[in-house]
C-alpha positions in Angstrom: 0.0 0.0 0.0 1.3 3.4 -0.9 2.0 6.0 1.6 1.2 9.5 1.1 3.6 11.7 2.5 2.1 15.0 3.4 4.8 17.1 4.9 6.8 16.2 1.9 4.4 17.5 -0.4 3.7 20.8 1.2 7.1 21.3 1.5 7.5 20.7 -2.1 4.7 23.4 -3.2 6.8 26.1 -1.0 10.6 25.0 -1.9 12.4 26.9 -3.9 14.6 25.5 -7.1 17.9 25.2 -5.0 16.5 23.6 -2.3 15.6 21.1 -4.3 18.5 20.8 -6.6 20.4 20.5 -2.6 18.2 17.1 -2.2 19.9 15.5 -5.1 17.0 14.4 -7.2 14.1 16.4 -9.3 11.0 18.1 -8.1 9.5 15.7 -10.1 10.9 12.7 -8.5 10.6 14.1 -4.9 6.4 14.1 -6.2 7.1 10.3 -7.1 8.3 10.1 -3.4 5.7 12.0 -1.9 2.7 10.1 -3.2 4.2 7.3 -2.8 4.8 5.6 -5.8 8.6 5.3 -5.6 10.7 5.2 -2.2 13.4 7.8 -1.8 17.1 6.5 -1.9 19.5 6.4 1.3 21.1 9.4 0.2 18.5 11.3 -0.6 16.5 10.3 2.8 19.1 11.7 4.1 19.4 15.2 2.1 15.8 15.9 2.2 15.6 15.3 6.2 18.6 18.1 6.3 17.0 20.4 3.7 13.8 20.0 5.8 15.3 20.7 8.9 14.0 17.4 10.4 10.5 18.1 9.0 10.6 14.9 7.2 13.2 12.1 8.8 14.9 9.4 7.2 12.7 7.2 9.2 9.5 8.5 7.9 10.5 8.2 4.2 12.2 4.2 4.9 10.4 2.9 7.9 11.1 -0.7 6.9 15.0 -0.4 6.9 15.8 2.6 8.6 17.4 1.1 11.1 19.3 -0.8 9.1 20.9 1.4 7.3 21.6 4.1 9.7 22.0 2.2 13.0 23.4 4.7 15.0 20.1 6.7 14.9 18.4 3.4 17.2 20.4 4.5 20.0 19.4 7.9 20.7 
């Protein structure tokens, strides 16, 4: 089941073009993410949760592997 991810998308309708150029990947793609139909990448998990400010976490955007990939974030 697909996961709409609503923070992402209003965050996408106010970002400017270098903010999103900063996240590695399209504003197209990051729409792909948002509604769902494709899953973000590690490293750009990881960009958009800096470019957000921790509006949107790597967690929310891979919660089946998170915590596999970044296992130091389980600790804290």
């Amino acid at each position: 089941m697909r996961k709409k991810h609503a923070t992402l998308l209003a965050w996408l309708k106010a970002a400017d073009d270098q903010a999103i150029e900063r996240t590695g990947t399209t504003r197209a793609y990051l729409r792909q993410i948002a509604y769902g139909n494709k899953e973000a990448s590690p490293v750009v998990a990881a960009k958009i949760e800096q470019e957000t400010d921790r509006a949107i976490t790597r967690q929310e955007l891979r919660p089946d592997d998170w915590s596999v990939i970044w296992p130091e974030l389980t600790a804290g």
